[in-house]
N, C-alpha and C positions, 0 to 999 in steps of 0.2 A: 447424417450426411455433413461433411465440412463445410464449413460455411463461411467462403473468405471471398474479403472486398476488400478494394483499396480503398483507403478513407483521405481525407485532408489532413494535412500537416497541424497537430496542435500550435497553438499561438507559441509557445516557447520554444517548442523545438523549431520553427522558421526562423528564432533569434538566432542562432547559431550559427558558424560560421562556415560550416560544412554540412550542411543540411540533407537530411535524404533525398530521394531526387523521385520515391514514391513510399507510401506506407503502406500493410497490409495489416489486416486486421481478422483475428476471428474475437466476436464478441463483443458488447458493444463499449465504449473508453465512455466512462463517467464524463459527467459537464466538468470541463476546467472551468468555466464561471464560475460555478457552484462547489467545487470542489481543489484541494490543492494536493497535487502531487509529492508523496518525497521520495525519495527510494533510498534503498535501505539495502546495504551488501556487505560482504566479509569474508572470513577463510571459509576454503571449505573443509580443512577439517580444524570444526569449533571445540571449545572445551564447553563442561557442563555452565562453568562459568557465560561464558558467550551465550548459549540455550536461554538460560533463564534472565538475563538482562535482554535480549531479544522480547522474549514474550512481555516482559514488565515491561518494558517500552512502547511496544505498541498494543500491549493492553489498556494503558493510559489513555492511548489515542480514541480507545472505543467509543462510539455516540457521537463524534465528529463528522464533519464534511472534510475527512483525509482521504486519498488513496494511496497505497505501499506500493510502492515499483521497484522489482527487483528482477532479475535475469536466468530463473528458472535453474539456477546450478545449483549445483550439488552445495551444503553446508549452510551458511547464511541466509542467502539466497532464498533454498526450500525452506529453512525456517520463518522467512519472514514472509511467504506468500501463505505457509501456512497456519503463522498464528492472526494473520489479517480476514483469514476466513472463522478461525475459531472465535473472535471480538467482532467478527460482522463486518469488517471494515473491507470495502473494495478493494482489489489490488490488482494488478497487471503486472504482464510477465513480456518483457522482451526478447527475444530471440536472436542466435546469431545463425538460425536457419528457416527455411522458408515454416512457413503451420500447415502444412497437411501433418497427419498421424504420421506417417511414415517419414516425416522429413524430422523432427523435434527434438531437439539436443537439449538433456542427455535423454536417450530413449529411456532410459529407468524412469525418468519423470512424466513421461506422459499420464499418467494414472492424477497426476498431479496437477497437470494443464486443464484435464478436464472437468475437476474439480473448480480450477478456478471457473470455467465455463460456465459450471450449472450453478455456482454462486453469484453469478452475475459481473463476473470481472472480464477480463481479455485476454488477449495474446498479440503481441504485434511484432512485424517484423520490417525491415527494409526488402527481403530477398522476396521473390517471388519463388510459386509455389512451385516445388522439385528443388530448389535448392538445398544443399546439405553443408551442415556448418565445418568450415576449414579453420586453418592459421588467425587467417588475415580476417575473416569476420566479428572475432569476439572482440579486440579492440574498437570496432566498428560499431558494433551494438554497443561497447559501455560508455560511449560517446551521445548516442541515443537515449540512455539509462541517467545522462547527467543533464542533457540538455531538456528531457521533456519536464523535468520535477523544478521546484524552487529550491528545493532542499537534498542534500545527499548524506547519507547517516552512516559511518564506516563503526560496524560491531567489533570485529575482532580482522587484524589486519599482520602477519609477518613483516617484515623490515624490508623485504621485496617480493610482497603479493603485486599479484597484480591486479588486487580490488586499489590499492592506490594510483592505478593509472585512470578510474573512474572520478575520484577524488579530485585528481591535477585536471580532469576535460571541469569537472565543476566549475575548479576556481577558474581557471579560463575562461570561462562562460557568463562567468560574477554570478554565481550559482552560492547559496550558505553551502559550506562543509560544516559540518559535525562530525565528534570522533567519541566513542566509549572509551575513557580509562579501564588501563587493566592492570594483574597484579603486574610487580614490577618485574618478578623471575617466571613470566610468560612469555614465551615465544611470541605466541598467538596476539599478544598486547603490545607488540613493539610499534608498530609502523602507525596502529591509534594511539599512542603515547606521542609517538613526533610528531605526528599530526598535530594533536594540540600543543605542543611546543613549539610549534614552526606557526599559531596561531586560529588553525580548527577551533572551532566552538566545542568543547566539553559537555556533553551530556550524562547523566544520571537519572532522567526522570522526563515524563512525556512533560510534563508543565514545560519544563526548559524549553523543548523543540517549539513549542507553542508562544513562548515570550520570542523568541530569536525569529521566527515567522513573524509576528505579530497576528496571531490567530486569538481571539478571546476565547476567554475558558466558556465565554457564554455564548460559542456561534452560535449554536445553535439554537439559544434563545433570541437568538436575531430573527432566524429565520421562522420561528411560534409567533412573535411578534407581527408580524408579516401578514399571521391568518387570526391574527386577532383572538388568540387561544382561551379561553377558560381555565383557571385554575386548575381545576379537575383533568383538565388535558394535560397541561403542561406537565402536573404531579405521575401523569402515565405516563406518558414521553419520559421524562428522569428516570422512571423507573426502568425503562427498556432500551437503557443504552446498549443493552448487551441484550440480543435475542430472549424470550422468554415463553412460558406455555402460558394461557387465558387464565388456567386458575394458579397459578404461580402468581400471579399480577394481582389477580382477586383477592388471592392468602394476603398480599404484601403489604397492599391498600386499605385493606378489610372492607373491600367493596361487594356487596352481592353481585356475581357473575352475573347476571341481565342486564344490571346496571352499567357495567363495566362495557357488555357488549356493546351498548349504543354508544356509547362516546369513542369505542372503538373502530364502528360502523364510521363516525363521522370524520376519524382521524385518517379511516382509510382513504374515505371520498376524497379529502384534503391532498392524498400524497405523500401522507407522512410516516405511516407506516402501512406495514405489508402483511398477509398473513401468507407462510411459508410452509403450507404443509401443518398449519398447526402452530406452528412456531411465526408469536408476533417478532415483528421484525422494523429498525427503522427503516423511512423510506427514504431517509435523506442523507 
């Protein structure tokens, strides 16, 4: 059954200067305390090039306290909701239609939405539930898409897409832009090319997004520190920044499996990971 509530306005998106005036939500939105928002958008029709700087990019992000926010469309978009599930990383999906099943633009991606669902991510919207996305909504929503993140990350961009009017709500907002370099005789790289020329932040690499946030490479040894870890903990946490199976961790470690279980036992008790069906998983 759908399961939609209005939620409160995250702290960022209140900063804005047009704010929604209610948000709905299916799923529950990570802690922004605990977590930082970027999103991440582009053409939608990407080259292979665009594909696999998409995945490198937020593959780097994996084992982080990120979440990827991007607006469920067709190209960049689904790729970048879907390689933040393939790395474990949370991500949400904005809408420029209400979230029941039958409302969900583009209807091909529903298969997709509820994917992010059972991975424990979102979907949110301004529209409440019957509305169907028109014109005037998706500038609407990429306004939402700029103002709820710290950070807006443009893949691959034409010279008048209109993932750059996502971009321009950023910098209005004093939101970071970042832009991917492309080849030079690419369409699909013009409008990230000017971007960084007109002064976007340049990316090539998740460390960069991470210096330009000021995110340390060691969050999450902040947050091990916290519970006062054990070596032997911490060594397992590094190892499962990316999902993994008990004896996968065991092989890796050369831990006897019993062994491993208890320290796993106690890192669930903690919070800090999760077992997924078998599949360890962080919990942070």
């Amino acid at each position: 059954m759908e399961n939609i509530s209005q939620i409160q306005l995250p702290a960022l998106l209140r900063e804005i200067n047009d704010p929604p005036k209610k948000l709905y939500a299916r799923g529950i939105l990570p802690d922004e305390h605990r977590h930082t928002y970027i999103t991440i958008v582009g053409s939608r029709k990407f080259t292979v090039y665009g594909k696999n700087v998409c995945e490198k990019l937020i593959g780097d992000l994996a084992g982080l306290p990120i979440v990827i926010v991007s607006g469920l469309a067709f190209g960049i978009d689904t790729l970048a909701h879907h390689y933040a599930m393939k790395y474990k990383i949370k991500t949400l999906a904005v809408l420029p239609s209400g979230l029941r099943d039958r409302d969900i633009y583009p209807a091909q991606n529903l298969p997709l939405a509820k994917n992010i669902l059972r991975e424990g991510g979102a979907l949110i919207s301004e529209y409440e539930p019957g509305f169907r996305a028109t014109n005037w909504s998706f500038p609407r929503r990429n306004r939402i898409m700029a103002g709820i993140s710290r950070a807006t990350m443009i893949v691959e961009a034409g010279e008048k897409s209109g993932t750059l009017i996502t971009a321009q709500l950023a910098l209005d907002y004093n939101r970071s832009v970042m832009a991917v370099p492309g080849p030079v005789f690419s369409y699909q790289s013009v409008g990230c090319n000017q971007l960084i020329r007109n002064g976007a932040e340049c990316i090539t690499s998740g460390s960069e997004i991470l210096d330009i946030l000021s995110i340390s490479q060691n969050a999450i040894s902040a947050v091990e520190k916290d519970y006062n870890l054990s070596e032997i903990e911490k060594k397992i946490l590094d190892n499962i920044s990316v999902g993994k199976y008990r004896d996968e961790i065991a092989n890796e470690l050369k831990m006897p499996i019993h062994e491993l279980s208890v320290y796993l036992g106690m890192l669930e008790i903690k919070g800090l990971i999760r077992d997924n069906l078998g599949m360890i998983e962080r919990g942070v």
